[in-house]
C-alpha positions in Angstrom: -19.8 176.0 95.4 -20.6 177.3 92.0 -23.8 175.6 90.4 -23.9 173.4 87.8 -25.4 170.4 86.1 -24.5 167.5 88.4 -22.3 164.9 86.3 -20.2 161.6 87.9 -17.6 160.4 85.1 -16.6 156.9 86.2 -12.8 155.7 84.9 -11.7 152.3 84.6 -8.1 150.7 86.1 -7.5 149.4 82.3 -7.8 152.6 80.4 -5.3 154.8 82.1 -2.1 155.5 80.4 0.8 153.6 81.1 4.6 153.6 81.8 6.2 150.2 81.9 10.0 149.5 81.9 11.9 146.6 83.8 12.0 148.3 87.2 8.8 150.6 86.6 4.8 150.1 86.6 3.1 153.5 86.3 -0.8 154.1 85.8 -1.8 157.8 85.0 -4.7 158.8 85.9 -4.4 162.2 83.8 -1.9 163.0 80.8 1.7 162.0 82.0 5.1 161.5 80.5 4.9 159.5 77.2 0.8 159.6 77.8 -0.9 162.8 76.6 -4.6 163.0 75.7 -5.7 166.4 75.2 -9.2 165.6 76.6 -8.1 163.8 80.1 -5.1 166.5 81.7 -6.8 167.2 84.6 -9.7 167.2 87.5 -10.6 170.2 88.9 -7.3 171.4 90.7 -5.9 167.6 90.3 -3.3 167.2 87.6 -1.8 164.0 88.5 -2.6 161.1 90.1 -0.1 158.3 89.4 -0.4 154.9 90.5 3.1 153.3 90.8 5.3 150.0 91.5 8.3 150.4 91.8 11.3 147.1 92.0 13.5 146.3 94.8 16.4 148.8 95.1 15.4 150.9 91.8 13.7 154.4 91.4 13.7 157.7 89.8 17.2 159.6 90.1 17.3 163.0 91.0 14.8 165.3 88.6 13.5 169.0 88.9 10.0 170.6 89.6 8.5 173.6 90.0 5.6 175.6 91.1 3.7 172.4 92.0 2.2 170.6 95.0 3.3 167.0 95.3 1.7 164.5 98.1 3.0 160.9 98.3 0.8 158.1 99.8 2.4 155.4 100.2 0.4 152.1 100.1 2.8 149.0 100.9 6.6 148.8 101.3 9.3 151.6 101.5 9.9 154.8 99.6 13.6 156.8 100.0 13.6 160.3 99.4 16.4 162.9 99.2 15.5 166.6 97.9 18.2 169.3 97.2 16.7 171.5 100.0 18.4 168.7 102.7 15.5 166.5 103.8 16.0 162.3 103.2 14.6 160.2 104.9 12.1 156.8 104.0 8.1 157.4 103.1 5.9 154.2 104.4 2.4 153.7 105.1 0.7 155.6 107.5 3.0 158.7 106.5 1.9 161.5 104.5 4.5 163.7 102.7 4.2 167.3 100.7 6.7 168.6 99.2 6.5 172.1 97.5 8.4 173.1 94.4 7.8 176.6 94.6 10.9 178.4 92.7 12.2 175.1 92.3 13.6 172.0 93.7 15.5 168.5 92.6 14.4 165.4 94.3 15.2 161.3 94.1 12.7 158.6 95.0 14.0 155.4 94.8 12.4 151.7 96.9 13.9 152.1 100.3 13.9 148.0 99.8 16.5 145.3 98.3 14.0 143.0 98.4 10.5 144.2 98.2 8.6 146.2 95.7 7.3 150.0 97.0 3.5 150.7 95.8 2.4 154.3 95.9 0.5 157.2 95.0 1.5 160.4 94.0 -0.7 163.2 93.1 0.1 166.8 92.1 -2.1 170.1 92.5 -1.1 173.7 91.6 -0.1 175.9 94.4 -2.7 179.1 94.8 0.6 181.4 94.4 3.7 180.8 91.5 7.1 181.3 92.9 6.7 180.3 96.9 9.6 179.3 98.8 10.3 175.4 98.0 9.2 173.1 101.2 8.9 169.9 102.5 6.4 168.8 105.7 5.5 164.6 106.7 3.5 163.3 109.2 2.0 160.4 110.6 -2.0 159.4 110.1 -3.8 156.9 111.1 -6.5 156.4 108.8 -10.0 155.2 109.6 -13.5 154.6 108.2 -14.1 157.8 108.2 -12.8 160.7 105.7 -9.6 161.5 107.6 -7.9 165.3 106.1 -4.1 163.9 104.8 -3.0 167.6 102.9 -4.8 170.4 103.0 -4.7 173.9 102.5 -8.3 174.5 103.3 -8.8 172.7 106.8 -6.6 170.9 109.4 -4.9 167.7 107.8 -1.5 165.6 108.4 0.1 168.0 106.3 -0.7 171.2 104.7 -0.9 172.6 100.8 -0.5 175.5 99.3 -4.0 175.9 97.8 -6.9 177.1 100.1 -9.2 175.1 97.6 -8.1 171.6 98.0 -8.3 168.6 100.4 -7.1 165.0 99.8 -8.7 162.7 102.0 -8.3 159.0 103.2 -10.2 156.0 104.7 -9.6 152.5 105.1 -13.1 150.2 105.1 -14.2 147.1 105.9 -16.9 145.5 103.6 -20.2 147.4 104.8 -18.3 150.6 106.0 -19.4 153.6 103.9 -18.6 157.4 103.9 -20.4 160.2 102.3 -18.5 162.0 99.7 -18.0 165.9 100.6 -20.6 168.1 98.2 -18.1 170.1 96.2 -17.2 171.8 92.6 -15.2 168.7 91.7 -14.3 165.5 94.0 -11.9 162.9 92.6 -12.6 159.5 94.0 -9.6 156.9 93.8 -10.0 153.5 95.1 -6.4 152.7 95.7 -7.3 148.8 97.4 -10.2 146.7 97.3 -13.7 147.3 95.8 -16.1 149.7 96.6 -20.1 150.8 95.3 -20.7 154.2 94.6 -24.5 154.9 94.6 -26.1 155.4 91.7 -22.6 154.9 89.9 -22.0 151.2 90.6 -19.3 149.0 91.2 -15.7 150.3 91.4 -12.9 148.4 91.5 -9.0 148.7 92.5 -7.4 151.4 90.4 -10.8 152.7 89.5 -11.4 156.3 89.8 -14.7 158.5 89.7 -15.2 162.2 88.8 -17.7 164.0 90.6 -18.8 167.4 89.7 -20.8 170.1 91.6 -21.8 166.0 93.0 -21.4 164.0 96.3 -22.3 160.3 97.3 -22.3 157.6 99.5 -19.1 155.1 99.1 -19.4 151.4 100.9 -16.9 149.3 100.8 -17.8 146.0 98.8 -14.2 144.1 100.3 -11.9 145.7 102.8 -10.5 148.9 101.2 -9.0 152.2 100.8 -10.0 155.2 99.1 -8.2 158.5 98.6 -10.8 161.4 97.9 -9.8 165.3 96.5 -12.4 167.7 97.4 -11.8 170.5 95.1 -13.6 173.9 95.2 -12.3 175.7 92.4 -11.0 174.2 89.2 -8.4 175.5 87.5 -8.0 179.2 86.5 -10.8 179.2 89.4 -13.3 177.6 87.3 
């Protein structure tokens, strides 16, 4: 881990960007769509982190990408997807899913539900390599109150990445459960239910998020909770 002056940079639900339209709630985390600020586009290897609702029996059409890492978490109800390399199928919680741009790809994610809203989160890293061969991997997990690997490219996990320098993580806590924080270049904290304390930070509430560099900590869940948790060794350009 390269050295460096410790620093945890704590951000609030209420200031992340935004995406609203009648079928669409859409927190970003980092510069996204219609919300760009030049100072907040990325955390370590984490460029996106977008925390979405999404209405009964709407979604996002088919769209490119490319060259990008895309794991979906999916915290209550039912996510469809359908990808130009063949794979459909529906995304619900307990199931992690990667997909790979690579030289490029077209997907769709629409609610898998008539009824009931889909609540998720997707977060994007770059791949250690432009131009690999587009792919698509999910798996179940059953997450626990301990740091449980859900993509990785560095260590086993549900489902692997195309970076050798990033791990997300998951655990679900009861109030009084707490996890040390892995000791790494960057860590991105996301509290995706509940509330948690982060020591020496304070409170942290749902949709809260904190930054750690060349930092660790103890998390303890304040209400029962889950948190999703990048460990990141190497920033971007390898910084």
């Amino acid at each position: 881990m390269a050295s460096g002056q410790p620093r945890v940079d704590i951000r609030r639900a209420g200031d992340r960007g935004a995406s609203t339209t009648d079928w669409l709630q859409s927190r970003h985390s980092f510069s996204f769509a219609d919300y760009y600020d030049p100072a907040n586009t990325h955390h370590g290897l984490l460029l996106v982190n977008n925390d979405d609702v999404v209405a009964p029996g709407a979604g996002f059409d088919t769209h490119p990408h490319r060259d990008m890492e895309i794991v979906t978490w999916v915290l209550s109800g039912q996510l469809a997807h359908a990808d130009s390399m063949g794979n459909s199928g529906v995304i619900y919680p307990g199931l992690a899913q990667r997909m790979s741009a690579g030289t490029g790809v077209e997907h769709s994610e629409k609610n898998g539900s008539a009824s009931e809203p889909v609540h998720f989160v997707q977060m994007w890293v770059l791949p250690d390599t432009a131009g690999v061969t587009p792919s698509y991997q999910q798996q179940e997990i059953e997450l626990t109150d301990t740091l449980t690997p859900i993509a990785s490219g560095a260590v086993d996990a549900a489902v692997t990445l195309h970076n050798r320098n990033a791990t997300l993580y998951g655990a679900r806590l009861r109030p009084g459960d707490s996890v040390e924080l892995p000791q790494a270049r960057y860590v991105h904290l996301f509290v995706a239910r509940g509330a948690v304390t982060l020591d020496g930070a304070g409170p942290l509430a749902e949709g809260d998020a904190a930054r750690l560099t060349d930092a660790g900590g103890r998390v303890t869940a304040d209400t029962d909770a889950e948190i999703l948790v990048w460990e990141m060794n190497a920033g971007l350009g390898g910084a």
